[in-house]
N, C-alpha and C positions, 0 to 999 in steps of 0.2 A: 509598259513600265508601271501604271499604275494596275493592274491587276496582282505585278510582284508584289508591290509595295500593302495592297490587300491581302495575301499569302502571309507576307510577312509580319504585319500585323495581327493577322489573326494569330500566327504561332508563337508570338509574345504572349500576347492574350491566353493561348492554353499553357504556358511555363510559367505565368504568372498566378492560375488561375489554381494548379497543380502546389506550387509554391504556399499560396495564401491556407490552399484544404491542408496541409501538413503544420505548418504552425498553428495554424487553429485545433488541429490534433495534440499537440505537442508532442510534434513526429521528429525526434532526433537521427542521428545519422547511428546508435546501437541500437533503433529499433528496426532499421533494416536488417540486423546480424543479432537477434536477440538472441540471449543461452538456449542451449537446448533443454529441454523439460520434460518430465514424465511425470502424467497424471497417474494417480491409484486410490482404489479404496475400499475401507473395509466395512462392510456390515455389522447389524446388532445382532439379536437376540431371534429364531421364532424365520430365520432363513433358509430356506432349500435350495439347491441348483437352479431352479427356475424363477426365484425369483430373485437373480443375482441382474439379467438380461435389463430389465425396466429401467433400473436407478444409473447404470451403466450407459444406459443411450442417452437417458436426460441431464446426466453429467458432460457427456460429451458435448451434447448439444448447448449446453449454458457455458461452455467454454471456449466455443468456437470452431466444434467438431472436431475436435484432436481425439486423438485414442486413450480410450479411460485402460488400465488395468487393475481388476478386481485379485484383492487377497480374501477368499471366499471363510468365512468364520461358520463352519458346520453347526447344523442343528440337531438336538437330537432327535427331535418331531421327526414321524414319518408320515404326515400328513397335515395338513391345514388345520384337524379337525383333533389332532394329539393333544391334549391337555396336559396330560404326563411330560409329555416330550416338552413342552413350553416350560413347565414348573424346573424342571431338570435345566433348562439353559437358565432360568433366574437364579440355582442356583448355585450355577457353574461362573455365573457374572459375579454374583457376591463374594465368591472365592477369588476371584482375578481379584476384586477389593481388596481384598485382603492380602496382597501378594503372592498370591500361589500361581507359580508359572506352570504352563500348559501346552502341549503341544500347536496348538493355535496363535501362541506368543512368538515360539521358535519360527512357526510359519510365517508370520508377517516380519520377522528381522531380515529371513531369508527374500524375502518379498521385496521387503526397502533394499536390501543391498544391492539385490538384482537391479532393480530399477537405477540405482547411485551409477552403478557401473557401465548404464547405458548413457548415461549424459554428461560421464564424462569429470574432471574433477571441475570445472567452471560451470556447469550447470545446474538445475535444479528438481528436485521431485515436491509435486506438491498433492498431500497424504491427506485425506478426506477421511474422518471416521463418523460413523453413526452409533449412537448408542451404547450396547456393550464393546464395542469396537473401537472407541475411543480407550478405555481400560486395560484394553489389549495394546492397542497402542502406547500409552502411559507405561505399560509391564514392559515392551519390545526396545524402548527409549532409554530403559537402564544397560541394555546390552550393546548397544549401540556405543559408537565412539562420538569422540564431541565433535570433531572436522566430519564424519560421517550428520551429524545433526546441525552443523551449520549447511547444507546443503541440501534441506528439509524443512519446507514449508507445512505445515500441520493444521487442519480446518476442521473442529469437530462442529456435528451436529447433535442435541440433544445427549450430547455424551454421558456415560457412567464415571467418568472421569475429569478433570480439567487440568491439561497441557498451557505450562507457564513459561514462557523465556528465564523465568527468577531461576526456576527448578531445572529445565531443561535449556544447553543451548540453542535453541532450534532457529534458523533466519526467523519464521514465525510462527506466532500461533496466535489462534483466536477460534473461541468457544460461543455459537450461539444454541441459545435456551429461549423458544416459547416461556413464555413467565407462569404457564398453566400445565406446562408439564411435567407428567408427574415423577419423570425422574431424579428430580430438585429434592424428593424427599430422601436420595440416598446417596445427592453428592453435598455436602455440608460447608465445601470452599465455593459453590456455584451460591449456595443460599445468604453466605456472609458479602457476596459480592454484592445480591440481590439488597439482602438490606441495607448496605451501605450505600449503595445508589453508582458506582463503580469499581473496576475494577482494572490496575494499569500493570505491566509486567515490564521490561526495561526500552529504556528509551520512552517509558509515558505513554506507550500505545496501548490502548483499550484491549483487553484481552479476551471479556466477558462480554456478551452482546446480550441484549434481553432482548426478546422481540413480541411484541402485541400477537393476541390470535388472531387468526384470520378467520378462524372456526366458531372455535366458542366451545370446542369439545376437545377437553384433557388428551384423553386418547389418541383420537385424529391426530392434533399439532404434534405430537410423541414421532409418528410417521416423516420419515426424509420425505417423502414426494407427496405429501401433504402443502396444501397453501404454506401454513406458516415456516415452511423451514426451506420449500421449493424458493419462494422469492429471496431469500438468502443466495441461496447456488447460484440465482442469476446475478446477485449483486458480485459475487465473489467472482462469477464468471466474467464479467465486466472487466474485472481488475486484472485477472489475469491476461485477458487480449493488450488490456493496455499497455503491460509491461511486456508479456514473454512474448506476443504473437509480430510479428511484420506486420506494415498497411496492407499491405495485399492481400493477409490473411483474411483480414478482417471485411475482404468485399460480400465474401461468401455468407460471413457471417450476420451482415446489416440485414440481408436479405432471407435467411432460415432464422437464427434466432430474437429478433425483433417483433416477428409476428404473434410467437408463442407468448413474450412477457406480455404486449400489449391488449391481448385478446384474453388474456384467462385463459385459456386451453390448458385442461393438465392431460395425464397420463391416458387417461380414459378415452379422450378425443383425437388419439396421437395419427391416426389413419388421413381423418381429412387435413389435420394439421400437416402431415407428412407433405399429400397432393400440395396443397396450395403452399407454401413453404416452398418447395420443391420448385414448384411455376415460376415463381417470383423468382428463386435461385438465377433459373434458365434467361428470364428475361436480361433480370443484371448481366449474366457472363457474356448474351449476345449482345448489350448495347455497350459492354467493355469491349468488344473484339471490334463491332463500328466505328468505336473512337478509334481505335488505333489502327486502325484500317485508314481510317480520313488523313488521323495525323502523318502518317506515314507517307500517303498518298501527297500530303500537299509538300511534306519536308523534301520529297525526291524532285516532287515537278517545282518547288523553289529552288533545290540544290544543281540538279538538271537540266534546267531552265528548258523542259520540254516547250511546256504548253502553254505558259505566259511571257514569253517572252521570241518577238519575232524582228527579225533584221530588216527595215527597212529603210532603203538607199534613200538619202536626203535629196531632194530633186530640187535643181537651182535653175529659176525662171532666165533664160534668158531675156534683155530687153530686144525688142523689134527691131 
């Protein structure tokens, strides 16, 4: 009997222990059933086919490994080394400034809608842009419907543009800008936020982020998968486990994306980050499968009363 009553004990002890990690999460019972979601996003300026792949993995990965979909904003470069071609996208950006719609605009409406219509009318797409790609975005948001933009989370990085709740209905938005980059010299509502020292869009929520370099080089912080704008991704990635992911999703994730914030590892490193990331992965999922192997095990031989519990006949002394 007291072997049960050890069984039973202990399995208190793990519903208790289960219980206590979810409140400390603040794990409700809709983040077991959270909306469904689709990630996307668009590119700047000075992009090729190939290097659409990079920013694509490390988006996924700062969110928890869910599947990113890119709406790819063509370059006219046909090479890395096109200077022609790069001039030609600055000033095909300056033009989206200016309202001139483009077939790259129509592209990403068709983009958003696509994606709206896989999640469903309850759930959500949350729309990443970079650079010129935010501008393009800004243009795609006049075509769009408002119930279609309530159901549209929007995260620029370094954008040519800046996406406002005032302006647009969007669930959200929010704009971060390195305070050294030099695209500030051609968005003029990013610069008045700068100098006012904020900037709030409705409900009071901060819209405008400034972010310190991490660099110290203009250019560089300019770059998504750069320090200053990569720690952004994971902050935002953060948030979105919180809300849109399951706890479950999130075992996966302690274990691949924890390593990368902590260590500094960017893009360049992503090989051995992969391996060891990966290890760790494997370790977690076998010491989750142990647990519920044990728990399991002891729930039947308490339920079953196989193996702690044995009959034995009371044996009464007779006297002499």
């Amino acid at each position: 009997m007291s072997n049960i009553a050890l069984s039973k004990n202990k399995l208190n002890w793990i519903i208790l222990l289960i219980l206590a990690s979810l409140i400390h999460n603040n794990v409700s019972a809709s983040n077991f059933f959270p909306p469904r979601t689709r990630l996307t996003w668009v590119n700047g300026i000075a992009h090729m086919p190939e290097h659409m792949s990079d920013p694509t993995y490390v988006i996924s990965r700062a969110f928890g490994n869910v599947d990113v979909d890119y709406c790819f904003n063509p370059s006219a470069m046909t090479s890395e080394s096109d200077y022609i071609g790069f001039v030609k996208d600055g000033v095909q950006a300056s033009t989206h400034q200016m309202g001139r719609i483009t077939p790259e605009v129509d592209s990403l409406v068709n983009h958003l809608r696509a994606a709206l219509k896989l999640v469903g009318k309850s759930g959500k797409v949350i729309h990443i842009a970079h650079s010129q790609g935010a501008v393009i975005t800004w243009l795609a948001a006049r075509r769009l419907t408002r119930e279609e933009m309530r159901r549209i989370e929007v995260i620029c990085f370094g954008g040519a543009a800046t996406l406002t709740t005032s302006e647009f209905p969007f669930a959200r938005c929010i704009n971060y800008y390195a305070i050294n980059d030099p695209i500030l010299n051609v968005v003029p509502s990013a610069v008045k936020a700068l100098k006012s020292g904020f900037s709030f869009g409705d409900g009071m929520q901060q819209e405008i982020v400034f972010l310190t370099s991490r660099t110290g080089d203009p250019v560089t912080d300019h770059g998504l998968l750069n320090p200053t704008y990569l720690e952004a991704i994971f902050w935002e990635g953060r948030r979105y486990q919180s809300i849109y992911l399951s706890p479950f999703g999130r075992v996966a994730d302690s274990a691949f994306v924890a390593p990368l914030v902590s260590t500094g590892i960017f893009v360049s490193k992503f090989c051995k980050f992969s391996y060891e990331t990966t290890k760790h992965l494997v370790v977690v999922v076998v010491a989750f499968f142990e647990w519920m192997r044990e728990l399991l095990r002891n729930t039947l031989s308490f339920l079953l009363n196989k193996d702690n519990e044995r009959y034995e006949p009371i044996k009464l002394s007779h006297p002499s």
